[in-house]
N, C-alpha and C positions, 0 to 999 in steps of 0.2 A: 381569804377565809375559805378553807378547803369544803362547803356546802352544795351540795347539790339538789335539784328538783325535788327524789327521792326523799331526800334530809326533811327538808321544808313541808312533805307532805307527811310525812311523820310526827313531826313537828305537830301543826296543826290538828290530825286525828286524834294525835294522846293527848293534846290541850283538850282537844271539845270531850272526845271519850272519859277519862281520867283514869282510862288503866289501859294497858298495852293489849291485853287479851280482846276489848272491845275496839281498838283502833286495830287491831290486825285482822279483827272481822271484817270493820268496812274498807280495810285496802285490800283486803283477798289475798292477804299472807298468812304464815304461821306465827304463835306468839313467838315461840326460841325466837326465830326468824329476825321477827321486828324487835326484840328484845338485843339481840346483837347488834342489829344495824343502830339500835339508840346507845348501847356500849359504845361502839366505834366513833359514833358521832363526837359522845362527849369527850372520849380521849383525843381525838383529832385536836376539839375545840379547849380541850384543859382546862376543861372545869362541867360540870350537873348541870342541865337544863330543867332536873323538876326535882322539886321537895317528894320526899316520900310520906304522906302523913294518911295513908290504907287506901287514899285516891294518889294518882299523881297531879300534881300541882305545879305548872310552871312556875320560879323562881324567876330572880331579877334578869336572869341571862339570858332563862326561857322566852319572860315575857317580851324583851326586847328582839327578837330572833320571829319571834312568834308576830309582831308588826312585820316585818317583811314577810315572814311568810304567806301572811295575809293578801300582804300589797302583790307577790308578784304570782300566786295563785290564782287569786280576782282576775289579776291583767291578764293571764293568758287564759283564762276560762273565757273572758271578754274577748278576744282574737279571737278564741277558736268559734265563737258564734259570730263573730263576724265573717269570720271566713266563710262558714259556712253559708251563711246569708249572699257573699258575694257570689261563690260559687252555686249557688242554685239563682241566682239572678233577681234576688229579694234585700239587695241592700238601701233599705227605703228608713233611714233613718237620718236626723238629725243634729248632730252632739255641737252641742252649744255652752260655751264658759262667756262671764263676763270678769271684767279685770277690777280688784280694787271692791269690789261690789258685796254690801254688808245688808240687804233687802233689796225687795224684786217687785217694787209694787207695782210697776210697771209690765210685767212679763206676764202676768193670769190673762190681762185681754187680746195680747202679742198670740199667746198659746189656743185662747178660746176660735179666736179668728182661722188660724190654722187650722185647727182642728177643725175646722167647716169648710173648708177649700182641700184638706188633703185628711181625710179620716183615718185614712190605714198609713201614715207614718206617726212615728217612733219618736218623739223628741227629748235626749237628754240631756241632764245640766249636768255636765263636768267640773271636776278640779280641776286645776291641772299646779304644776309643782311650778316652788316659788311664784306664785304670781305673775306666769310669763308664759301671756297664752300666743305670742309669735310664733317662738319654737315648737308651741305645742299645735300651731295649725301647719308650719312647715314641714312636722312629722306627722302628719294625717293622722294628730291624735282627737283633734278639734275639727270641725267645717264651721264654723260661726264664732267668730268672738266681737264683744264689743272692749273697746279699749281705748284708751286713753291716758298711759304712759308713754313715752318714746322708749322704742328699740331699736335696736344698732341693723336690725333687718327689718324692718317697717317696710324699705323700699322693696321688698320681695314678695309682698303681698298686694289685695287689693282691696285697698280704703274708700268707703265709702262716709262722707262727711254728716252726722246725725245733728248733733245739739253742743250747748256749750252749758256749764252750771256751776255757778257763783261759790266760791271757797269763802265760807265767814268763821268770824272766831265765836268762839262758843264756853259765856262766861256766867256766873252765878247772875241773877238780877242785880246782887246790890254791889259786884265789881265797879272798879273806876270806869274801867271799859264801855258799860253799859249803856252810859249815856250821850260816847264820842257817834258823831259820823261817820266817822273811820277812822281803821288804823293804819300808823304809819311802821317802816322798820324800825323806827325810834322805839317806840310804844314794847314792842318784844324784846330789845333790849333786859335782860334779866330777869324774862318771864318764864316761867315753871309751865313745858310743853305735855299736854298728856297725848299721845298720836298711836295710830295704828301700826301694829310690826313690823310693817311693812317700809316704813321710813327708819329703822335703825340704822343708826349711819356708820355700825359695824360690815355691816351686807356688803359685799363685793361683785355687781358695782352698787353704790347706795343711792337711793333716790333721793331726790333734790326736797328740801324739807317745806311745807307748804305755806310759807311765811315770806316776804317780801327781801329780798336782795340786802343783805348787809345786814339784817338782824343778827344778835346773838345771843339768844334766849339763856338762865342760866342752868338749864336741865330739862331732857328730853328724856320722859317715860315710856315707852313702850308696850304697848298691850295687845294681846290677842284680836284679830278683827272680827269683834265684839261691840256692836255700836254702843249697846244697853251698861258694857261695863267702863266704856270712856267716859259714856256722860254721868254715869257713878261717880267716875272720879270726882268732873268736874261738879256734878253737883255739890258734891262734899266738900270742898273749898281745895282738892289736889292740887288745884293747876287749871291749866285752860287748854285748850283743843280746837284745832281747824276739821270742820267737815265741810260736804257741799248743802248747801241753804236745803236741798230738798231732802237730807237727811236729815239735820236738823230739826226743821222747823218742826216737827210731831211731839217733840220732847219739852220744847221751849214752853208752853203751859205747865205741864205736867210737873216738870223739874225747876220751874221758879229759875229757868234761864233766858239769857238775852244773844243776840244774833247779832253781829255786828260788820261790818263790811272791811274789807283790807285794802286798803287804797282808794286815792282818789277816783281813776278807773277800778271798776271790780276787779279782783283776782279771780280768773276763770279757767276751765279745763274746759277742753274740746274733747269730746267723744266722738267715736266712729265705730263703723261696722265693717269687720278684717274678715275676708274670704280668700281662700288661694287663688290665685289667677287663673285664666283660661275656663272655659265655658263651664256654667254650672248647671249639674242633673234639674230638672225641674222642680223635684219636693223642694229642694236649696236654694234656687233662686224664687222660688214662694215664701218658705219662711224668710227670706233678706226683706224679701217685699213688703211683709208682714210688719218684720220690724224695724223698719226703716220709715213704713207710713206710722207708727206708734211712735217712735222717737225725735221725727221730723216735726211734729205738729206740736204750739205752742204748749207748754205746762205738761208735757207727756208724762216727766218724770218728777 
């Protein structure tokens, strides 16, 4: 796609502006000026980026155009104050993602703590894309993650071992389910899965689905990681859902649902705290410290 910086910040000015004469204000162009460069654009691209209805209005092409431009504006506005930060010798920040992770109840006294041992750093909570905060600390887009998938580069980082946290099924009160001990792979056998998007097992590669070895459920739903709107489902009688008990268990009054165990040993995930290797700045190896005495200690999360 023939797009460049230019393009994109154009893009974005006539979006926010809604006419070319106020967006060539705040680029410090002339309208003709910007007014050709958005001809050229859309003949490039073959087709209108904006309705004309006496403002301009990005259209379907626009708006979609107008997400990136967003994304890769943001990211280098964020460079370029890091950079800057580096280069005057003020890189006193934190950027911290966790994987998989749909509430933080745990992170306010992580952060309080911090904030009392180092005041003047910066701590913030990243995305990072797909769900896969490895690569995104091996491109120094991350310094902290907690995680708890396997990656094909795991061994390139360094893992520090936190907690483990019970995988239950999570079924209306007056389900079969409700009142087993546990389930077996039998039991999912042609059960109707409501799960996070993150387990569609279109994704290349897909993740391993959170149900025991040899099940074969007869439909897996997918939904946004939305905790509020899985357990919708399942309240409503959609289907049934695996989360970890300490997500759970908040909703289990509320929602007239029941918690239930998968296996005779619990089905468990281990979590850890992934840092790049080789020595860390001190703000970094304080907040590890932080949250490593938060998530070590019994019932953290």
């Amino acid at each position: 796609m023939d797009v460049d910086l230019r393009d994109l910040e154009l893009l974005a000015a006539t979006a926010e502006a809604g006419s070319l004469t106020a967006a060539a204000e705040r680029l410090y162009v002339s309208q003709p000026a910007l007014s050709q460069r958005l001809t050229r654009l859309e003949a490039r691209l073959g087709m209108t980026l904006f309705d004309r209805k006496g403002r301009l209005v990005p259209n379907a092409a626009g708006r979609r155009l107008l997400v990136a431009a967003h994304h890769v504006l943001g990211e280098l506005d964020s460079a370029a104050r890091d950079l800057r930060e580096i280069r005057d010798g003020r890189d006193r920040r934190v950027r911290f993602t966790a994987q998989c992770s749909t509430t933080f109840p745990w992170l306010p006294p992580v952060l309080r703590a911090f904030r009392e041992r180092a005041p003047d750093i910066d701590v913030r909570i990243e995305t990072v894309a797909d769900d896969a905060p490895i690569p995104a600390l091996l491109a120094d887009l991350v310094d902290v993650a907690l995680v708890t998938k396997p990656d094909l580069q795991m061994d390139r980082v360094s893992l520090t071992r936190l907690f483990e946290d019970e995988m239950v099924a999570v079924v209306p009160a007056g389900h079969p389910w409700a009142s087993r001990a546990h389930l077996t792979a039998r039991d999912f056998d042609g059960a109707d899965l409501v799960l996070y998007d993150f387990y569609d097992q279109k994704r290349i590669p897909s993740m391993p689905l959170p149900i025991p070895v040899g099940a074969r459920p007869a439909r897996i739903t997918t939904m946004p990681v939305v905790t509020d709107l899985v357990i919708e489902m399942v309240a409503g009688g959609q289907g049934v859902t695996v989360l970890p008990n300490w997500v759970a268990a908040p909703y289990a009054a509320s929602h007239g649902l029941a918690l239930v165990g998968i296996g005779a040993q619990p089905l468990t995930r281990t979590w850890f705290c992934a840092t790049r290797t080789g020595p860390r700045p001190p703000h970094l190896e304080a907040f590890v410290e932080e949250l490593t005495a938060r998530l070590t200690t019994p019932h953290s999360v």
